[in-house]
DOSE-939217 format. One line per 3 residues: number of its first residue (from 1); their letters; for each residue y, x, z of C-alpha. Coordinates in nm, 4 decimals, m for minus. Each point is the difference from the previous one (the first is absolute). Layout:
N
NUM	A	Y/X/Z  ...
//
This chain:
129
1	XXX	m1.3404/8.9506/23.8308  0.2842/m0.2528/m0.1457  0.3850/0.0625/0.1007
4	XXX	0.1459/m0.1767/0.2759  0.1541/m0.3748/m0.1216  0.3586/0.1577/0.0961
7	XXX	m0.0568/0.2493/m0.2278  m0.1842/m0.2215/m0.2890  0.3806/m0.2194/0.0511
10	XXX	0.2400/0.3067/m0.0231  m0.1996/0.0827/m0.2662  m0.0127/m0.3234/m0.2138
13	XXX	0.4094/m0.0559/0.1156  0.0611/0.3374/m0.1434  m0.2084/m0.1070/m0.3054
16	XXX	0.2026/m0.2858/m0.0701  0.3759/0.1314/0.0451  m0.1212/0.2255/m0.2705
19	XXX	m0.0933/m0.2758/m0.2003  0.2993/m0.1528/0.0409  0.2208/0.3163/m0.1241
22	XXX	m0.2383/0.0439/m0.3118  0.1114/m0.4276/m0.0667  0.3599/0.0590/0.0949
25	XXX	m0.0452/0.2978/m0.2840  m0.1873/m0.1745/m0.2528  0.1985/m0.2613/0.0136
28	XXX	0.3793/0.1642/m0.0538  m0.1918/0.2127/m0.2978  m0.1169/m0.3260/m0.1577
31	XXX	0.3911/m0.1010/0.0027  0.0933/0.2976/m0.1228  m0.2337/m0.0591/m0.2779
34	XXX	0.0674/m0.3617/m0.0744  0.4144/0.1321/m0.0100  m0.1022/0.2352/m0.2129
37	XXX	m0.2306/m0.2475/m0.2511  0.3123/m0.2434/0.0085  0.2614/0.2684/m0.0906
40	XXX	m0.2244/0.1518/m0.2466  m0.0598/m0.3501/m0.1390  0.4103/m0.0416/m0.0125
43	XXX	0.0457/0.3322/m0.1851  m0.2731/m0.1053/m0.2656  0.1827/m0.3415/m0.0702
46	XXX	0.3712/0.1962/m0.0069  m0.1741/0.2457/m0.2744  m0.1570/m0.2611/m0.1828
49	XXX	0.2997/m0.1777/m0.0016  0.2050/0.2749/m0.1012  m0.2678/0.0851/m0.3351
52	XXX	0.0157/m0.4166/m0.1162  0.2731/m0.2308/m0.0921  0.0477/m0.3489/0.0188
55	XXX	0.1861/m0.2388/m0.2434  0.2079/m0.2705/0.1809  0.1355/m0.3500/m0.1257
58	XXX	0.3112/m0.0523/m0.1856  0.2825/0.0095/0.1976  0.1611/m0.2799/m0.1784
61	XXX	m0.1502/m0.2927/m0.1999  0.1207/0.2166/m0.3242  m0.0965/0.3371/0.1014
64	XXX	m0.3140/0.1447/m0.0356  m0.2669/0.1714/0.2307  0.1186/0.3183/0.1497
67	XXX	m0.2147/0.3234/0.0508  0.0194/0.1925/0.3553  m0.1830/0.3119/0.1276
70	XXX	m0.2612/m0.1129/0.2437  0.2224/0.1209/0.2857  0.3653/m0.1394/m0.1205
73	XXX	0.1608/m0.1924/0.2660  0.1420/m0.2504/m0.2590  m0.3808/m0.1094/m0.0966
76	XXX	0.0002/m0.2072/0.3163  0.3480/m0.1731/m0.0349  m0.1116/m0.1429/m0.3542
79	XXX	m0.3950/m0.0908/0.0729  m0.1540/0.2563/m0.1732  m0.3801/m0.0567/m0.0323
82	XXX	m0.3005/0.2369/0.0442  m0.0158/0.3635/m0.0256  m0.0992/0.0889/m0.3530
85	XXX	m0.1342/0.3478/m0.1752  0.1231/0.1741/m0.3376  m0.2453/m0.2040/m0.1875
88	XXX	0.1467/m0.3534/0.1351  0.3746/0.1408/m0.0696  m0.0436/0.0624/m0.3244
91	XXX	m0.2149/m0.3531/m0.0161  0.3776/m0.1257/0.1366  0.1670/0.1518/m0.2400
94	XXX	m0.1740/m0.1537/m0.2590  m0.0090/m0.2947/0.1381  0.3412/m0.0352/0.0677
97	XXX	0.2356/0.1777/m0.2664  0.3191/m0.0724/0.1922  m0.1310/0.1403/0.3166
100	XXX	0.2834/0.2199/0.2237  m0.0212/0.2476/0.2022  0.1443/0.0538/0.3444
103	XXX	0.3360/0.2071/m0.0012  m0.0550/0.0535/0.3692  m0.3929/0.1772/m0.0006
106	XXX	0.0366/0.0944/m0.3716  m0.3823/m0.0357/m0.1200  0.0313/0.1468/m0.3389
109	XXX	m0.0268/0.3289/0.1330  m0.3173/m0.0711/0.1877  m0.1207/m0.1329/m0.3191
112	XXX	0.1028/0.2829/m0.1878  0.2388/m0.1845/m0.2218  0.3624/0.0441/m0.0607
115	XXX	0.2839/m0.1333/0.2017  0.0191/m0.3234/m0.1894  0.3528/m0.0777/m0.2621
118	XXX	0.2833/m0.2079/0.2067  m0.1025/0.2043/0.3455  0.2681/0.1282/0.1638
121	XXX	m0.0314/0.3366/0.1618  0.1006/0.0561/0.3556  0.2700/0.2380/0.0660
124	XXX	m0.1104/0.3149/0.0938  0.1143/0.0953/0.3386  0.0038/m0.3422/0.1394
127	XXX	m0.2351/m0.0320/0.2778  m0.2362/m0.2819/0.1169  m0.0504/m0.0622/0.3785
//
């Protein structure tokens, strides 16, 4: 014997507010995932950016190309170009013998090199905001 229609509609109504939780579910954990695919993405570019370095443009018609860390705030006042590996610096360096090095990021030490002649040293105790 088949259920009464009334209780064949309770039945399906019932059915489908529970399908509409298990969307309203699904759906804030797929947000949750796409924040978390975006942030993760954003924490991958800071670190790669933070393990490469760039070389920028002269600063004046005179000068010569300067290096920056990857992350150096100065890098984007002056142009700096793409995000380079070890292998590319040192292809800079070559390339370029009067190449500088940012006095604000200080890449030398990133590169394993010495703090380069005619650098000033910044007072010790002097703090940076």
């Amino acid at each position: 014997m088949g259920m009464a229609i009334a209780d064949r509609l309770a039945k399906k109504r019932t059915l489908l507010e529970w399908l509409r939780y298990q969307t309203a579910v699904t759906e804030r954990e797929i947000r949750a995932l796409e924040h978390e695919a975006e942030e993760d993405a954003r924490r991958r570019d800071v670190a790669r950016r933070e393990q490469a370095w760039v070389v920028s443009a002269p600063r004046t018609p005179e000068g010569h190309p300067v290096l920056h860390r990857g992350n150096c705030a100065l890098r984007a006042t002056y142009g700096a170009g793409e995000l380079l590996d070890i292998t590319s610096v040192m292809g800079a360096v070559e390339e370029y013998p009067g190449l500088e090095m940012c006095d604000m990021c200080a890449p030398w030490g990133s590169l394993g090199l010495g703090r380069p002649r005619g650098t000033p040293e910044r007072p010790a105790g002097v703090e940076f905001p």
